[in-house]
N, C-alpha and C positions, 0 to 999 in steps of 0.2 A: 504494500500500500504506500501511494508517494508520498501520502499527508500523515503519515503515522508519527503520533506524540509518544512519550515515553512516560511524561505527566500531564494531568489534564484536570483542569479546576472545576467542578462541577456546573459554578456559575457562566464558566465559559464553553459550556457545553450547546450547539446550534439543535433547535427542536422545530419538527414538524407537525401542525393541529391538524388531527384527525376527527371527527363527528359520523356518530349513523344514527339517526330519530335521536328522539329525546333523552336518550338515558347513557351513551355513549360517548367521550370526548375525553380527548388527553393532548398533549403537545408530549409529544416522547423525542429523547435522543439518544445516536447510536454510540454508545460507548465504545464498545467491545470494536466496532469498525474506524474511532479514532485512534485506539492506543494500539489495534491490529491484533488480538486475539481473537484468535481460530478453536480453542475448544470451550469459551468458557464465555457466553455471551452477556451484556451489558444493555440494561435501557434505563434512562430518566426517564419518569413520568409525573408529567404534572398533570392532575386533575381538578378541572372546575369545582363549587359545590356541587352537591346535590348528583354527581356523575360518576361513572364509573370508564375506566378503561376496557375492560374486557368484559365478556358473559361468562357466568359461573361453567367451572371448565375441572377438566383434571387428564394431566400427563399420564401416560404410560410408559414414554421413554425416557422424559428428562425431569429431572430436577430442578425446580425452581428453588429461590431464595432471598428474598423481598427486604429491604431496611428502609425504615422510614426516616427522613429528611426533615419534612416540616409537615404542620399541621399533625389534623385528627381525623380518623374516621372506623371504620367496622369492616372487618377481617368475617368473611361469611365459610364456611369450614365445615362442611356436613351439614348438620341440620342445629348447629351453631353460630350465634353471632357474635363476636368478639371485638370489641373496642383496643383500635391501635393510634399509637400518639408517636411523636419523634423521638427519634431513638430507637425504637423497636425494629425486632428481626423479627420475620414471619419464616418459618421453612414448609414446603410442599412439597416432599418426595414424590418420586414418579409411583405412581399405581396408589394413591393415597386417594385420601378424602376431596371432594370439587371442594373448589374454593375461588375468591372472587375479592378484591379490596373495591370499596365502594365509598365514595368522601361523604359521610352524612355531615358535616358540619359546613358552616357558614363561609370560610376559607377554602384557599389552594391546599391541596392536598401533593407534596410532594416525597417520592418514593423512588429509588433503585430496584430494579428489577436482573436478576443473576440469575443465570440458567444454563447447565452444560448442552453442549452441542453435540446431541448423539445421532448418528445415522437413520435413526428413527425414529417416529415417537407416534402415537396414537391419540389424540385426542378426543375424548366424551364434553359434549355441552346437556348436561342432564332438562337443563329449564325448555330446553327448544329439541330434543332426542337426533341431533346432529350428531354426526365424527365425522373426523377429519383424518386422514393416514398420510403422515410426509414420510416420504425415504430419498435422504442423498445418500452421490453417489461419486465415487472419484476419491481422490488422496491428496496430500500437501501438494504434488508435483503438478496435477492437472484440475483444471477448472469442478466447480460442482456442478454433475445436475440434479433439479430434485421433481420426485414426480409425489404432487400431492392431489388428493382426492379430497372432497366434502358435501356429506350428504346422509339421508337417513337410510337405517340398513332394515330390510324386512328378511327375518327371519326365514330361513329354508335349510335344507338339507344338503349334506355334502355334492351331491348328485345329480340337483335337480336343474335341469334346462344342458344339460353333456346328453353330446349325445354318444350312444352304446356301440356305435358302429365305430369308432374312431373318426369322426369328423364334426367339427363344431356348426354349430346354428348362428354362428356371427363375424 
């Protein structure tokens, strides 16, 4: 990377605002792509009141690991609500409980967002019955690519729509 920092002040970190309906919005920036790590990713997130960054979600393959910056707001965690303020670490192990940070208070809600970069990861959005499946592909030496999927899965059997003869239906 040509703009790779070795130190990087938070406050000098450049953010993108992102919005979907009403309950969605963040300005995030990409850490992990200014200082140039490759397994261990990095976002600022700033959230409005009242909003949240993400839909309540939960990893399969990576690890997340959240510290909170400034302000206040509720850490949502199974069928838990948990009040988190500045200072706090939140951890979300892969295959754990959904979870979701959501700014209930009056203020900017800002937080670090850490997460290992595993060649795959699975994610469940429990509130909306979506998943999502990313798998890269390639090593240090050569570009990635990643082939992701997202949508809702109906239940079938290992079997069904192959066809018996040795040749597919699509």
């Amino acid at each position: 990377m040509t703009n790779r920092r070795d130190i990087l002040n938070v406050a000098d970190i450049p953010t993108r605002t992102f919005h979907s309906g009403p309950r969605f919005e963040a300005a995030l920036g990409d850490i992990d792509g200014a200082l140039g790590t490759t397994q261990i990713g990095a976002t600022l997130h700033i959230v409005p009141a009242g909003k949240t960054a993400w839909p309540y979600h939960r990893h399969h393959g990576n690890d997340e690991l959240f510290y909170v910056l400034a302000g206040e707001g509720t850490y949502r965690v199974g069928e838990r609500r948990l009040p988190v303020k500045a200072g706090d670490l939140i951890g979300a192990p892969a295959g754990g409980e959904a979870h979701q940070i959501i700014n209930t208070s009056k203020g900017e809600l800002r937080y670090i967002a850490f997460a290992n970069h595993g060649r795959a990861d699975l994610v469940e959005y429990p509130d909306s019955g979506q998943v999502s499946v990313a798998i890269a592909q390639g090593n240090d030496r050569e570009p990635m690519s990643v082939f992701e999927v997202r949508g809702r899965v109906t239940p079938t059997t290992y079997w069904d729509g192959e066809d018996m003869e040795g040749t597919s239906n699509g």
